[in-house]
N, C-alpha and C positions, 0 to 999 in steps of 0.2 A: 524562468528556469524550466527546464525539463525534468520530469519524473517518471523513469521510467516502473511500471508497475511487472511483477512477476505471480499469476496464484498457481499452487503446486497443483492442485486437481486442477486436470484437465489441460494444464497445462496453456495455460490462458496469460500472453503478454499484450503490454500495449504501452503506450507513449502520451504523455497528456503534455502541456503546456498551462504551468501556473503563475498566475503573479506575486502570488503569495503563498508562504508557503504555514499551514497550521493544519492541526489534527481533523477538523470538519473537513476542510475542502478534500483532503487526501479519502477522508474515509466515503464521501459524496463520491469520487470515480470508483471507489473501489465497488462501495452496493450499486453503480449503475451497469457498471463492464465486468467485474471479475464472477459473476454466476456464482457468487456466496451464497452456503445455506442457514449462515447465521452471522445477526444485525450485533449483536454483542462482540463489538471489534475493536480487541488494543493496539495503539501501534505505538513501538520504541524506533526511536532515529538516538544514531550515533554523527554527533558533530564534526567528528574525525576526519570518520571515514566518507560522510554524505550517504551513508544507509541504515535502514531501518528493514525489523519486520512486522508479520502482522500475525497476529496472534486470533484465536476465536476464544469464545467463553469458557473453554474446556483448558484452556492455556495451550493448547496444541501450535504450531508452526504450520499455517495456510499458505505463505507467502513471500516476500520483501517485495523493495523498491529499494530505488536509490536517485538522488538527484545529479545533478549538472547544469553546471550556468553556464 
Protein backbone atom coordinates (compact mmCIF):
# COMPACT_ATOMS: atom_id res chain seq x y z
CA UNK A 1 0.00 0.00 0.00
CA UNK A 2 0.81 3.49 -0.53
CA UNK A 3 0.82 6.50 2.03
CA UNK A 4 0.76 9.28 0.83
CA UNK A 5 2.17 11.80 3.64
CA UNK A 6 1.27 15.69 3.64
CA UNK A 7 3.23 18.40 6.73
CA UNK A 8 1.42 21.75 6.65
CA UNK A 9 4.90 23.85 7.58
CA UNK A 10 6.76 24.09 4.85
CA UNK A 11 4.76 22.45 2.92
CA UNK A 12 6.49 19.13 2.71
CA UNK A 13 4.90 15.98 0.68
CA UNK A 14 6.00 12.74 -0.09
CA UNK A 15 4.92 9.11 -0.99
CA UNK A 16 6.30 5.92 0.98
CA UNK A 17 5.43 2.31 0.15
CA UNK A 18 4.35 0.18 3.19
CA UNK A 19 3.68 -3.44 3.93
CA UNK A 20 2.22 -2.87 6.78
CA UNK A 21 0.34 -0.52 7.83
CA UNK A 22 0.60 0.56 12.08
CA UNK A 23 1.36 3.67 14.09
CA UNK A 24 5.38 3.12 14.46
CA UNK A 25 6.13 2.63 10.82
CA UNK A 26 3.85 5.71 9.76
CA UNK A 27 5.32 7.86 12.69
CA UNK A 28 9.39 6.43 11.53
CA UNK A 29 8.68 8.35 7.90
CA UNK A 30 7.19 10.95 9.22
CA UNK A 31 10.43 12.05 11.95
CA UNK A 32 12.69 11.02 9.02
CA UNK A 33 11.21 13.28 6.08
CA UNK A 34 8.61 15.57 7.40
CA UNK A 35 11.39 18.21 9.20
CA UNK A 36 9.25 18.02 12.55
CA UNK A 37 10.11 19.99 15.52
CA UNK A 38 8.39 17.74 17.84
CA UNK A 39 8.83 13.75 18.51
CA UNK A 40 5.51 13.84 20.67
CA UNK A 41 3.24 12.67 17.71
CA UNK A 42 -0.55 11.41 17.58
CA UNK A 43 -1.92 10.05 14.67
CA UNK A 44 -5.82 9.28 14.17
CA UNK A 45 -6.87 7.29 10.79
CA UNK A 46 -10.45 6.99 9.79
CA UNK A 47 -11.17 3.49 8.34
CA UNK A 48 -13.65 4.98 5.93
CA UNK A 49 -12.24 7.25 4.39
CA UNK A 50 -8.33 5.76 4.42
CA UNK A 51 -7.21 9.15 6.13
CA UNK A 52 -5.71 10.22 9.03
CA UNK A 53 -4.10 13.27 10.72
CA UNK A 54 -1.24 13.97 12.62
CA UNK A 55 -1.31 15.98 15.45
CA UNK A 56 1.92 17.36 17.71
CA UNK A 57 1.87 17.57 21.74
CA UNK A 58 0.12 20.77 21.79
CA UNK A 59 -3.06 19.00 20.00
CA UNK A 60 -2.36 21.27 17.01
CA UNK A 61 -3.06 19.89 13.10
CA UNK A 62 0.84 19.56 11.48
CA UNK A 63 -0.46 17.41 8.80
CA UNK A 64 -2.38 14.16 7.29
CA UNK A 65 -1.84 11.20 5.10
CA UNK A 66 -3.87 9.03 3.54
CA UNK A 67 -3.57 5.50 2.12
CA UNK A 68 -4.14 3.51 -1.20
CA UNK A 69 -3.83 -0.01 -2.24
Amino acid sequence: MIVNFNILNGGISWKALVHQLNGDILLRHILMKGNVDDINLKLSYCEETCEGNITNSNNQLIGNFSISF
